[in-house]
C-alpha positions in Angstrom: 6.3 5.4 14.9 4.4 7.9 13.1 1.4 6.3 10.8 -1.0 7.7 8.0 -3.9 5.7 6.5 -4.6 7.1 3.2 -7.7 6.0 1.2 -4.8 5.7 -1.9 -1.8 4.7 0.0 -0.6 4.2 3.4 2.7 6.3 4.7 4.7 4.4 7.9 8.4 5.6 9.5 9.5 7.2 12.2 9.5 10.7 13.9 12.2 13.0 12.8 12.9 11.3 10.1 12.1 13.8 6.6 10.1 10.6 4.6 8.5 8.1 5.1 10.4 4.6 5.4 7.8 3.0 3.4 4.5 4.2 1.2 2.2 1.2 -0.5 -1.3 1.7 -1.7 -3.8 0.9 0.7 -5.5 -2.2 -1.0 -6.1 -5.8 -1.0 -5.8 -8.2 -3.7 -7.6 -12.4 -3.3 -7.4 -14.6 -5.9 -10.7 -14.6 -8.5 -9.3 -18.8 -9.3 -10.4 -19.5 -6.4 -13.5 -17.7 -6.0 -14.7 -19.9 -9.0 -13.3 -23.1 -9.1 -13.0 -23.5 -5.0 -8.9 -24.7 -5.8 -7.1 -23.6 -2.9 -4.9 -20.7 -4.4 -1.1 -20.5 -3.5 -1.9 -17.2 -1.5 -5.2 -16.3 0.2 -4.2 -12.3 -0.2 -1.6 -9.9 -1.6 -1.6 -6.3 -0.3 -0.2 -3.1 -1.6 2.1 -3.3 -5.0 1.9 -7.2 -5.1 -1.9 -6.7 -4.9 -1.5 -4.5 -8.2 1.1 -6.1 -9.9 -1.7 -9.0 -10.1 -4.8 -7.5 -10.7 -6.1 -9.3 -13.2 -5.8 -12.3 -11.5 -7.8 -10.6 -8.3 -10.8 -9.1 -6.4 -9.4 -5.5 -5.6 -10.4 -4.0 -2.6 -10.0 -1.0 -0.4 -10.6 -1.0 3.4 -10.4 3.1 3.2 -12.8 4.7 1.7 -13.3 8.5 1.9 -10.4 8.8 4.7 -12.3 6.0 6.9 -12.1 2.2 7.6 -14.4 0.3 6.1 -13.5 -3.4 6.3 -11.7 -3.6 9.7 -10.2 -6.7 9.2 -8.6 -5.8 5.6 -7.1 -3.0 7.6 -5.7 -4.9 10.4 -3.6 -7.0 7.3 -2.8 -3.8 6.1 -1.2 -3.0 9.4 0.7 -6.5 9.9 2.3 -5.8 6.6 3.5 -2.0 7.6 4.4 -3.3 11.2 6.5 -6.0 10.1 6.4 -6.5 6.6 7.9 -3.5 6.0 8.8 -1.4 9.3 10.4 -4.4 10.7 9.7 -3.5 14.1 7.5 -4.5 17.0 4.7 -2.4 17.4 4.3 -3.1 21.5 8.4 -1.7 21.7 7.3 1.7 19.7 4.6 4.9 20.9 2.4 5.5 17.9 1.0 8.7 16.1 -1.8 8.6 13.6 -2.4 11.3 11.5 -6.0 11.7 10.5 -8.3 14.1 7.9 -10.4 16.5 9.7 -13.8 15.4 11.2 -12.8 11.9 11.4 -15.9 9.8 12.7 -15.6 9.3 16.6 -16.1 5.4 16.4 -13.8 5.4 13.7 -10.9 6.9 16.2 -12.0 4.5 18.9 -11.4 1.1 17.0 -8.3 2.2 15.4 -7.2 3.2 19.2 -8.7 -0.2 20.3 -7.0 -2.5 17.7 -3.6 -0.8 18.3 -3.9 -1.6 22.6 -5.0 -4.8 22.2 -4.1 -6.5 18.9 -0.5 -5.1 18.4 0.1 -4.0 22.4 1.7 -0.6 21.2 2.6 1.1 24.6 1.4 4.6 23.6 -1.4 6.2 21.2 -1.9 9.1 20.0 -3.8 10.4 16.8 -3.6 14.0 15.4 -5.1 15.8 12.7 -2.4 16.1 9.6 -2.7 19.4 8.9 -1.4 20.2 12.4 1.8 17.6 11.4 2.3 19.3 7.9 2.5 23.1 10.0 4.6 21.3 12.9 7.5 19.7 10.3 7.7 23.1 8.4 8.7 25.0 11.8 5.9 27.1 11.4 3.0 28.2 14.1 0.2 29.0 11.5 -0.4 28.3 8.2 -3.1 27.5 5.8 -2.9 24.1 4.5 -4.8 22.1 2.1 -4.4 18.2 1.6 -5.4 17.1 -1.3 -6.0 13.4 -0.9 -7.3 9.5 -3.0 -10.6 9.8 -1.2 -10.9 13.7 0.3 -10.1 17.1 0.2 -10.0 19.3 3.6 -8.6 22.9 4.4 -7.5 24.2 7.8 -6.2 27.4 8.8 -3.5 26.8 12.3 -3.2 30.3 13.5 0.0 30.1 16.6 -0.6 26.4 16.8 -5.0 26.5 17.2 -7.2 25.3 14.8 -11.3 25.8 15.0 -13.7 23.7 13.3 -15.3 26.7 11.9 -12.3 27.4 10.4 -11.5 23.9 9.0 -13.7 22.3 5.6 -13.5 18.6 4.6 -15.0 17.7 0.8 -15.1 13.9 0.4 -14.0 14.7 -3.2 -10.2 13.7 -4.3 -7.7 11.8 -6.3 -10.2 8.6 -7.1 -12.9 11.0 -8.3 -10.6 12.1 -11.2 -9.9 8.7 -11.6 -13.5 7.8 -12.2 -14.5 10.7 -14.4 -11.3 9.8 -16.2 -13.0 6.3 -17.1 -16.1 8.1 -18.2 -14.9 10.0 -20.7 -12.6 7.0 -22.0 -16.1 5.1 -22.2 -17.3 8.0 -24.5 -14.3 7.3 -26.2 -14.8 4.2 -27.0 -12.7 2.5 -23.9 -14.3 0.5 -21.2 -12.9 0.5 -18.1 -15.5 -1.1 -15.4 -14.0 -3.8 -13.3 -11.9 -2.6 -10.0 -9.3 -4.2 -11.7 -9.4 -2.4 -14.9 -9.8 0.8 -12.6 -6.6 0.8 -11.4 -5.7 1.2 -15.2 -7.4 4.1 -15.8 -5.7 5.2 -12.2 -2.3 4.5 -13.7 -3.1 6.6 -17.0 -4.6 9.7 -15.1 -0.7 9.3 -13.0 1.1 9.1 -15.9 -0.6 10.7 -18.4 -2.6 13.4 -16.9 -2.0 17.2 -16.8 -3.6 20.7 -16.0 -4.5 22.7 -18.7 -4.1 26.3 -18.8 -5.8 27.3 -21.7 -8.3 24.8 -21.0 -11.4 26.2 -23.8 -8.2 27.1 -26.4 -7.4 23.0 -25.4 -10.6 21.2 -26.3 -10.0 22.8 -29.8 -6.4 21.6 -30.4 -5.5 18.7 -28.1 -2.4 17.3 -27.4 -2.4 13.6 -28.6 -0.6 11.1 -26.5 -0.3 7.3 -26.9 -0.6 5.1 -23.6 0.2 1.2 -23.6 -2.0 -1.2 -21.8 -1.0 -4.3 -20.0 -2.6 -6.6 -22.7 -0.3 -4.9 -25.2 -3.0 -2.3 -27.2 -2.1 1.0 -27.0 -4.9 3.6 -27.2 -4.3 7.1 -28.2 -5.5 9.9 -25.7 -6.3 13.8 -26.1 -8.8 15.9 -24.5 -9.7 12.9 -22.1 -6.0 13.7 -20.2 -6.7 17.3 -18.5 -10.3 17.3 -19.1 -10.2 14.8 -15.9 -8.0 17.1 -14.2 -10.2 20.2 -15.2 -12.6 18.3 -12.2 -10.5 19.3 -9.7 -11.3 23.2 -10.1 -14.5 22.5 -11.5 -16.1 19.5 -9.8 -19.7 20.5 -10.7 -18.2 17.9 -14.3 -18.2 14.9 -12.5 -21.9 15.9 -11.6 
């Protein structure tokens, strides 16, 4: 089995296969009813899609944050549900490989190693960095890759299969960055977006909506006007907002 945990979304299939036999973001949903009126709800937790199909109706949150774990056991539901939610397999019958961002913490590595001996009894374990992978599954020996992820950027040149740190750069800078900037400048708009809930709004406008600009000053001056629907039914009108966000990516010194 071959296994990424992505701050956005968490990738599980096999080797030699070209995708992935299953992709689902990487959080976790519990029911807010319950939280205040102490009513047992009809599900404790909903992970993935389910968790933000209902979002209105939960406490979002993400056990990844910046490429690391940071609510162990949020991830270990995570992993039941790719294991055999999903996967349809038992782990302890399949040798696993984790691909991982550069610079990883240490501890980090050692209870994801732990957790997959002794809670899911997987009879091998092996993690690797993913820029190594992405090189490997192209048939190439070097290569200069840049991955471009929810929670972190890295870079690393492979030169005939090596890698040195001096070579390789990680910026905990990415995807949910844009997403928040995004929801500033919909403030200044006049559209609040606060709640983790109401983030994964903005998240779904910046996916659908958002672009690159190539005449980015010539733009500002004569934006393109697009009109998104929100779940509730109100649809709000959006211009410069939609690759001003983007315009972070190559400039991050915006989001500050």
């Amino acid at each position: 089995m071959v296994l990424d945990n992505g701050s956005g979304s968490l990738k599980i299939g096999f080797a030699g296969d070209d995708l992935p036999k299953s992709e689902f973001p990487s959080v976790i949903g519990r029911p807010l009813l319950h939280l205040i009126s102490g009513a047992p709800p009809q599900k404790y937790s909903y992970i993935g899609q389910e968790a933000q199909q209902r979002r209105g109706i939960l406490s979002i949150t993400y056990p990844i944050h910046r490429g690391t774990v940071v609510n162990w056991d949020d991830m270990e539901q995570l992993w039941y549900h790719a294991f055999y939610g999903l996967l349809k397999v038992a782990p302890e019958e399949h040798p696993l490989l984790i691909s991982e961002i550069p610079f990883t913490p240490k501890a980090n590595k050692e209870k994801t190693e732990q957790l997959m001996f002794e809670t899911f009894n997987v009879p091998a374990f092996y993690s690797a960095l993913g820029g190594f992978l992405c090189v490997y599954s192209s048939g190439r020996g070097s290569a200069l890759v840049l991955d471009i992820g929810e929670g972190a950027c890295s870079a690393m040149n492979v030169v005939e299969g090596y890698s040195f740190p001096t070579a390789t750069s990680r910026w905990d800078f990415g995807g949910w960055d844009l997403t928040r900037y995004l929801a500033q400048l919909l403030k200044s708009s006049g559209h609040a977006f606060q709640s983790s809930a109401e983030m994964e709004i903005v998240r779904e406008i910046k996916e659908k909506n958002s672009y690159v600009s190539l005449e980015f000053q010539s733009d500002l001056l004569h934006p393109q006007v697009k009109a998104h629907k929100l779940p509730d039914g109100h649809i709000i009108r959006l211009g410069q907002e939609l690759f001003s966000s983007s315009e972070a990516l190559f400039r991050p010194s915006l989001v500050g």
